[in-house]
N, C-alpha and C positions, 0 to 999 in steps of 0.2 A: 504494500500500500504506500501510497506516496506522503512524503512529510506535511502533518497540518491537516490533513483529511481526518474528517470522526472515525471510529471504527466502527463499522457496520457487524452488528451481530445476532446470531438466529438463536431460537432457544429450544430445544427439542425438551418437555418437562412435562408428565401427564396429570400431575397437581394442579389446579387452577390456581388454588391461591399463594403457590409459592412462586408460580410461573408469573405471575401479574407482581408481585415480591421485586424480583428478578426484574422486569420491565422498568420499575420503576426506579431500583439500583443502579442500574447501566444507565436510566436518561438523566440520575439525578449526578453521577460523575458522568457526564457530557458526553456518553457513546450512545449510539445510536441503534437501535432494536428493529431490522427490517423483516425477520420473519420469526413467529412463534407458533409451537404448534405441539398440541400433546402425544403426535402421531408421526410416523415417519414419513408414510404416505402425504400427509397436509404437510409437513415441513417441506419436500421434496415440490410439492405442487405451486406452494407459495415461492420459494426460489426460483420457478421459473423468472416470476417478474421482479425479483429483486435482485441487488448484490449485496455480494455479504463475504466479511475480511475471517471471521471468527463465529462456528456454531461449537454452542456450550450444552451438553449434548446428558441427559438422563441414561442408564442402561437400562434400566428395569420400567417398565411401561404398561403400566394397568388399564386396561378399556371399563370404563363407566357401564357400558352395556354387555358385558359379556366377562367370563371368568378367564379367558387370554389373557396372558403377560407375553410382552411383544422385549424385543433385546433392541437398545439403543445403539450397539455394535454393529448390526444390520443399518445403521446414516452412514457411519464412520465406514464401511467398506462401499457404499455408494457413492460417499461424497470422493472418496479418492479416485474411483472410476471415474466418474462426471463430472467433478466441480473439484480438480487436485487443487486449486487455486487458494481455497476454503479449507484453513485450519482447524481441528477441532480438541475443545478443550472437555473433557471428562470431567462433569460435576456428578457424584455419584455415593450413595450409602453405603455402597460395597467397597470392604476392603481389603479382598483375598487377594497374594499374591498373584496368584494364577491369571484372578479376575485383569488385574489393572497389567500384568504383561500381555494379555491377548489384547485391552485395548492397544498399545503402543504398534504390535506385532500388525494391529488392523490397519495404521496410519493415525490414531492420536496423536497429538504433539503435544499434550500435557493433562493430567489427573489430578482433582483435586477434590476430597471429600466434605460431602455434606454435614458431618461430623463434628469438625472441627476446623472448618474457615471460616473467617470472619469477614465482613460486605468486605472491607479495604484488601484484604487478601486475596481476595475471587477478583476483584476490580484489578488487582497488581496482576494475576494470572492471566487474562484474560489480554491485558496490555504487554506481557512479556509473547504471549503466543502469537498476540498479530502482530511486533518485531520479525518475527521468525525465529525468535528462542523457544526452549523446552524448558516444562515445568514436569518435573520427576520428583516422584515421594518418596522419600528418605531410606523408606523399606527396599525401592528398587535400587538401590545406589547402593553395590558391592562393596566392601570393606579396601579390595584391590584401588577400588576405583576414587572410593573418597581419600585414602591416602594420595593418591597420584592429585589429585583436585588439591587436596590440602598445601601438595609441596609446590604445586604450581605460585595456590596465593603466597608462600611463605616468602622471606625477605633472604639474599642468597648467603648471608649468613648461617643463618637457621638451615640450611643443608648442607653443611660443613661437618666433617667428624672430627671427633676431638682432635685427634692428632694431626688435622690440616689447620685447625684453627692456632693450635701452640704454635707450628709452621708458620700460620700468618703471622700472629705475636712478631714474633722474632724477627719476621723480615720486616715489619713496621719498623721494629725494635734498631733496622740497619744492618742483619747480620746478615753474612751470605751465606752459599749452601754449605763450604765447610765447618763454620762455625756453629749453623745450625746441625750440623750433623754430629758437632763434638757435645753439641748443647745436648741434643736431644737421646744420645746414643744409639744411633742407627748409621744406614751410610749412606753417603754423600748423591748414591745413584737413588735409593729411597726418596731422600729429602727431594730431589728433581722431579720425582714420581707425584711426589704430594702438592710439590709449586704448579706444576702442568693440570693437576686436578684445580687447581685455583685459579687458574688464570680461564679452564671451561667455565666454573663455576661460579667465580663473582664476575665472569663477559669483561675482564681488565686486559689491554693492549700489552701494557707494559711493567715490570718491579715497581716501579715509583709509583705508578696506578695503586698497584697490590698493594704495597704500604702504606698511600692514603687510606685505604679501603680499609684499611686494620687500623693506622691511624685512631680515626672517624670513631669506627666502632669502641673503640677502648681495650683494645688490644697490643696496646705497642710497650707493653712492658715488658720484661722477661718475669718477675715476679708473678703475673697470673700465671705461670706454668707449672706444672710439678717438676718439684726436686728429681 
């Protein structure tokens, strides 16, 4: 969607009174509501004549007239057939794993439960998905994965191991590799070993760089090191 345009959003919700809830949500932070509908069929028919950036989409779907429950995963694999254009955001009661990976697996681009969001939260989701980001529940996000995430935001200090950080010390400190090699007892092709992991890992061109970089941080003593 283009910058400064409202975001156009559909509501697949077979509650009337949370669906009209919802309507009023979205118009009352300034997005714009083009199709709602408790059915997939009606939501499908009403996007003909509408457009629409983001449908925020129920899975479980009660008919008023009949004991059917319809699956709101049946939009989410039509809207990517017909309308891939059209994001959809999973508002939903359920919160089995299984549940919320089939939605993703269908073309979701983000889940968020009925449970436990609050209006400003759904409103935050709902604008993160018509950017083109992903909104993923914490449950789905692997332990692998949230570490990798974590060491991304970390600061490149914070991925140093200790004995590249005494390393840095030192060389803040002035020494060069053989002195740090007599400092730290190990050897001198070691010490080069650890300087070359530094110079990947805090992205420094040059020594003088390195030693600012340790400088800065408060490492340029030899006293924060072990004996």
């Amino acid at each position: 969607m283009q910058a400064g345009q409202r975001i156009r959003i559909g509501i697949l919700e077979d509650q009337q009174l949370f669906r009209e809830s919802l309507v009023a949500l979205f118009a009352n932070a300034g997005l714009e509501v083009t199709v709602q509908s408790p059915d997939v069929e009606g939501f499908l028919a009403q996007l003909q004549d509408s457009a629409l950036d983001v449908a925020v989409v129920d899975l479980r779907l009660e008919r008023p007239d009949t004991k059917e429950v319809d699956d709101g995963l049946r939009l989410v694999t039509l809207l990517r057939e017909r309308y891939p254009q059209v994001r959809v955001l999973i508002l939903s009661g359920q919160r089995e794993l299984p549940q919320m990976e089939r939605c993703f697996q269908a073309g979701a681009a983000g889940f968020v439960s009925k449970l436990n969001v609050s209006c400003a939260e759904l409103v935050s989701a709902v604008e993160q998905v018509a950017r083109g980001e992903w909104v993923v529940p914490s449950e789905l996000v692997s332990p692998v994965q949230a570490a990798q995430e974590a060491s991304e935001r970390a600061s490149p200090l914070d991925r140093l191991t200790l004995r590249e950080r005494e390393v840095l010390s030192l060389v803040a400190s002035g020494a060069d590799n053989l002195q740090i090699s007599a400092r730290l007892g190990i050897t001198e092709r070691t010490v080069k070993a650890h300087v070359s992991n530094l110079y990947r890992k805090l992205g420094v061109q040059n020594r003088v760089e390195m030693a600012m970089v340790g400088y800065q941080s408060g490492l340029s003593g030899a006293s924060d090191l072990h004996p």
